[in-house]
N, C-alpha and C positions, 0 to 999 in steps of 0.2 A: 504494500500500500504506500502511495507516496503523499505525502502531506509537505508542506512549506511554512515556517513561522517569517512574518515581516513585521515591522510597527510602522503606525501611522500615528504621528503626535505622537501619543503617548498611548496609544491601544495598540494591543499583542494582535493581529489576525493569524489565524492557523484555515490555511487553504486545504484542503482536500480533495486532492487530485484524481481520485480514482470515481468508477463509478458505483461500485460496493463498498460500503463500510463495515467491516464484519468482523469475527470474534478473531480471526488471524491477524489485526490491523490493532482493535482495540487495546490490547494490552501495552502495546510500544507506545503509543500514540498518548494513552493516561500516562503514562512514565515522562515523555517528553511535555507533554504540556503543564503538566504541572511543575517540571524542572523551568517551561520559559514561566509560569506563573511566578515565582520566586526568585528569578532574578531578574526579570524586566517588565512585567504589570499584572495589577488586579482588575485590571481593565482587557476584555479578551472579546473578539469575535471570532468566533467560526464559521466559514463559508463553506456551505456544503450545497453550491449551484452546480457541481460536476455529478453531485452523487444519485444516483437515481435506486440505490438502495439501503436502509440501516438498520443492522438488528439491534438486538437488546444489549449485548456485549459494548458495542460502540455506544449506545444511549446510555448509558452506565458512567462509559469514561467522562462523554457531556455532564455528567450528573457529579461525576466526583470532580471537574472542573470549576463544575457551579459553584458546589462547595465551598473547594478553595479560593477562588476570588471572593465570595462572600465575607469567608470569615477574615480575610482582609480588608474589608472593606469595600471592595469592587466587585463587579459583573461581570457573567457570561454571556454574550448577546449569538443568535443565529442568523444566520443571513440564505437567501437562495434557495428556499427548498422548492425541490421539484414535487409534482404532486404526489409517487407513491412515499415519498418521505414525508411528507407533511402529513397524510393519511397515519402515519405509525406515530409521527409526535401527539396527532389528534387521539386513536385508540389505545395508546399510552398516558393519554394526559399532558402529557409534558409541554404542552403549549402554556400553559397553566402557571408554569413554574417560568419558563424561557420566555424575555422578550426576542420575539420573532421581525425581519426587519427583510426587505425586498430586496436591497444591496449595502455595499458598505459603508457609504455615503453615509446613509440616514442611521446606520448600528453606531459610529464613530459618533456622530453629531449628537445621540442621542446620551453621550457619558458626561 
């Protein structure tokens, strides 16, 4: 799985380049983002507009991202989703918890 960390200002974005997110991906991916959470922001978007699919392994890592930016003070924001993903944030809930945002623009703008 490939992913990319960049900042803008002062927000972490973590791209996700593949079009599966799945339990092979998730576990590197929770390791590395929480490693840029701590040393470069509690301010984070994840762009998942390449992804057209995420199981519960990968929504896990989002969750324990949220987490951490939380408890520091800062946010996890989503960006991009295609519709079978946003279908699983919907039967998950997890809309609920995540502000959800159409591109980067308005995730950044919105910390």
């Amino acid at each position: 799985m490939n992913y990319a960390f960049e900042m803008n200002k002062d927000v972490l974005i973590a791209r996700i380049q593949n079009k599966r997110a799945t339990v092979e991906f998730a576990g590197k991916f929770k390791e590395d983002l929480l490693k840029q959470i701590d040393e470069k922001s509690d301010k984070v978007v994840v762009d998942l507009s390449q992804c057209e699919f995420v199981d519960s392994s990968f929504l896990g890592a989002l969750v324990a991202g949220l987490k951490k930016t939380t408890m520091k003070g800062g946010d996890l924001k989503i960006v991009g989703l295609q519709a079978p993903v946003k279908a699983m944030f919907e039967l998950t809930r997890l809309y609920r918890i995540f502000d959800i945002f159409d591109n980067d623009e308005e995730a950044v703008n919105s910390f």
